[in-house]
Residue, then its C-alpha position, 0 to 999 in steps of 0.5 A: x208302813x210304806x206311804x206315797x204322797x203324790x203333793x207336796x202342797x199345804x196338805x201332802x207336806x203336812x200329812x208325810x212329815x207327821x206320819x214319818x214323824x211316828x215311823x211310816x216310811x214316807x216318801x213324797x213325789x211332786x212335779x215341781x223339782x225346785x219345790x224338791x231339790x229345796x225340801x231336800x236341803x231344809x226349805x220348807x214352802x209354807x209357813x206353819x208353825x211347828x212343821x220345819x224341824x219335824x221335816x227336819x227331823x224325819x228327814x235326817x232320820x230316812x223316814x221323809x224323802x222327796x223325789x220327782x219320779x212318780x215310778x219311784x213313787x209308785x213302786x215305794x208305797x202300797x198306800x198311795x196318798x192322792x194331796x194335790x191341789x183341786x182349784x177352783x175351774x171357771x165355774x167355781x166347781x173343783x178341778x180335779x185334772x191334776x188328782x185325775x192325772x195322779x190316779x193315771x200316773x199310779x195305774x201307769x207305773x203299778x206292778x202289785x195292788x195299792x190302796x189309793x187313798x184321795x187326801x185331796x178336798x174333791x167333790x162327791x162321787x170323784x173316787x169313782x172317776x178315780x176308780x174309773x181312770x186307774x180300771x181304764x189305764x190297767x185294762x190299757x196295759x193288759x193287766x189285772x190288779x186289785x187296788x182300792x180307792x179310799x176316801x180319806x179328808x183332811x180337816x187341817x186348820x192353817x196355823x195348827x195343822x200340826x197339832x191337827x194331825x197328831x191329835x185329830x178330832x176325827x179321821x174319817x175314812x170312806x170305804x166298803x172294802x174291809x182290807x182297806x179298813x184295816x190298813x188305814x185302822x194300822x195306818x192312823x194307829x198312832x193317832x188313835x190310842x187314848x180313843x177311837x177316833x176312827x169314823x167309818x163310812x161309805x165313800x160319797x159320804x165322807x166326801x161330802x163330810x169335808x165340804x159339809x163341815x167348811x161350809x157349816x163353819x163358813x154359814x157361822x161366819x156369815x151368819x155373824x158378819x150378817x148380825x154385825x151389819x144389823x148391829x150398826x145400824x140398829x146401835x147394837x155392839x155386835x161383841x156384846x151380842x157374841x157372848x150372849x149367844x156363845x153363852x149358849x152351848x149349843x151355839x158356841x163361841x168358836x167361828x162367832x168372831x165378827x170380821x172383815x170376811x173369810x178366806x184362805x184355800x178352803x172356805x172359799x173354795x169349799x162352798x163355791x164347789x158344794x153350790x156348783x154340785x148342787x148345781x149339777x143336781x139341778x138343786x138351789x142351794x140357797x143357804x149356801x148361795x147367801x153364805x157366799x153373798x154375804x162373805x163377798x160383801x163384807x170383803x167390800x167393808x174395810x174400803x166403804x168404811x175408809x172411804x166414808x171418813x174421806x168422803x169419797x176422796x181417796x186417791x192420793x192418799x196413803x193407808x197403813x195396812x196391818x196384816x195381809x195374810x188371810x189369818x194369824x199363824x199362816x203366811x197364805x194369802x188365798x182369798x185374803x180381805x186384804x187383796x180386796x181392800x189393796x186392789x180397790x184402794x189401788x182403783x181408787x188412787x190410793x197407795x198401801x203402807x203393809x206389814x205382816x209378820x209372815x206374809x210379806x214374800x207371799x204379797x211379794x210373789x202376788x203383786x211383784x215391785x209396785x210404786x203403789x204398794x210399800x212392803x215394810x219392816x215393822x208395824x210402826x214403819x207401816x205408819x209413818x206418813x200414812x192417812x189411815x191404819x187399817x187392820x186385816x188381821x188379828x196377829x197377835x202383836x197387833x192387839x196392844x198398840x202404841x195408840x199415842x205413836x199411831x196418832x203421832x204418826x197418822x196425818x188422820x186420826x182413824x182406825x178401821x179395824x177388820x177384826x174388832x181388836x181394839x175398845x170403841x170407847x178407848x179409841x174415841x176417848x182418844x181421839x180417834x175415829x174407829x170403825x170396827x164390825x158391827x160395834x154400833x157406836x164405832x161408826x158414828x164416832x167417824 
């Protein structure tokens, strides 16, 4: 089948590269033309595991191609994939000008009926102003066309968004029309054979879908950081509390992990936008309203724990960080803890000392060359001379340290860690004053 996907972002890249990957012909269209010109020399944009060499692949082979002429675009697919970015507007509510110019641009430039499919994460009721605008731009042009707009949410995690789209859970399409059924039944074939992993709806409920599912895992995440806060002051050991809850099926043990706040392109963003819609309807939503609370709160964790061991005096001092993208396996720093602990350190006249495996280029483009900030090789070099190691987040190598080298190397024996890596008791046996989410015992011991 011959696709368009206009967006070359996180999402548009992913989705092209693993329908190419069974043999659609795909081809992408972005405005930005360094983002196309490298994609066409092998530069990938993202970090995500397992992504390069299948662009590399399906582009060798003719079945991925990149270009900026959205009328090329328009011509080559009658499946017209919607993936640019929704980012959050003044209000929190989602920005949909650049899925609205797309649609503009599709109607603009078709000759024939398309099926517009909106891959982006949009609010309820968008495949209508879709719907609207593409009706305006061909009544403008005298024409008459048939197309449908298709609601069709992605539901990639960052760190496995390849596996995601070879074996996905679910493939939620929204639409009445029965030939737009079909051609997105043929479509997501390929994806589809051990069993029917197709769920058919009306449009504005698969909208809501995508919000409804990040704002649930979101609501688990609070709900944890919620019950972390409870457990140091009552001397409970949150991890203790997490398997005895997960123990129980219907709760579950995934998205359970006590931390130092979530991020990321889609939880925050997601939530704010489903508060604003609601908003909108003039209803409170007060469950959403307290998920959000509560995750801006625990971002503050990390720097109010660091700054209770120095008793309120910070600047001056030095503080390896450990991990600056949002989570493991991904190179974004959207909505990160660590941009929050960085830039209130920085307030307080404190310098960071940074490591992450991935992540460095990005903190790079984010903050430009600072005497306060040091983006370092290795973990170890994060260390040296530093007051106090802190950690945002839970790479894997970051999970059995060299605890002698950390003390040797740190002017102050503490560890705050943002993701409960380590054993409170080991560390205090150690020596060490530890401060991790909700371990009880872990604050007292700085």
């Amino acid at each position: 089948m011959k696709v368009t996907v206009f967006g070359i972002g996180y999402v548009g890249l992913v989705q092209a590269a693993i329908l190419a990957s069974v043999g659609h012909d795909v081809l992408c269209v972005d405005v930005d033309q360094s983002k196309v010109d490298n994609l066409k020399k092998g530069i990938i944009p993202i970090y995500e595991p397992g992504l390069t060499p299948i662009v590399e692949e399906t582009t060798k082979n003719g079945l991925l191609s990149f270009t900026t002429d959205a009328a090329v675009g328009v011509a080559h697919g009658n499946i017209q994939f919607i993936a640019v970015g929704t980012p959050p507007d003044e209000d929190g509510s989602a920005d949909l000008k650049y899925v609205l110019a797309v649609a503009k641009t599709i109607a603009s430039h078709m000759s024939e009926p398309k099926f517009i499919i909106d891959k982006s994460t949009v609010p309820v009721g968008t495949a209508d102003k879709v719907t609207a605008k593409i009706t305006e731009v061909l009544a403008g042009r005298n024409i008459s066309l048939d197309f449908d707009v298709v609601s069709n949410p992605e539901f990639l995690k960052e760190g496995a968004a390849v596996n995601d789209c070879m074996k996905p859970d679910r493939i939620v399409v929204g639409t009445d029309s029965q030939s737009a059924r079909e051609i997105m039944t043929e479509l997501y074939a390929p994806f589809n054979r051990n069993h029917d992993r197709m769920i058919f709806m009306d449009v504005r409920s698969a909208e809501l879908t995508k919000y409804a599912a990040n704002c649930m895992l979101a609501t688990k995440i609070s709900f944890m950081n919620e019950m972390s806060n409870l457990a140091e002051l009552l001397g409970a050991d949150i991890e203790a509390v997490r398997h005895g809850i997960g123990s129980d099926t219907r709760i579950g043990y995934q998205f359970i992990y006590p931390g130092c706040g979530y991020g990321g392109s889609c939880f925050p963003k997601d939530v704010q936008a489903l508060v604003r819609t609601a908003h909108g309807i003039e209803y409170q939503p007060a469950l959403l309203e307290a998920v959000e609370s509560v995750n801006a709160a625990q971002k503050q964790k990390l720097f109010k724990n660091l700054s209770h061991y120095f008793k309120g005096e910070l600047k001056g001092k030095t503080i390896a960080l450990w991990g600056l993208s949002f989570k493991p396996q991904t190179d974004d720093m959207r909505e990160a803890s660590s941009r929050v602990l960085m830039e209130a350190l920085w307030q307080a006249g404190a310098k960071v000392q940074a490591f992450d495996p991935e992540a460095m280029e990005e903190c790079q483009r984010i903050y430009g060359d600072s005497q306060e900030l040091a983006l370092v090789g290795t973990k170890e070099s994060a260390l040296k001379g530093a007051d106090a190691l802190v950690i945002c987040t839970e790479w894997s190598q970051f999970r059995a340290p060299d605890f002698d080298l950390i003390a040797s190397s740190l002017t102050h024996p503490v560890i705050v860690d943002g993701r409960n890596l380590y054993d409170p008791k080991l560390l205090k046996d150690k020596g060490f004053a530890y401060y991790g989410i909700g371990r009880g015992e872990s604050v007292q011991a700085g």
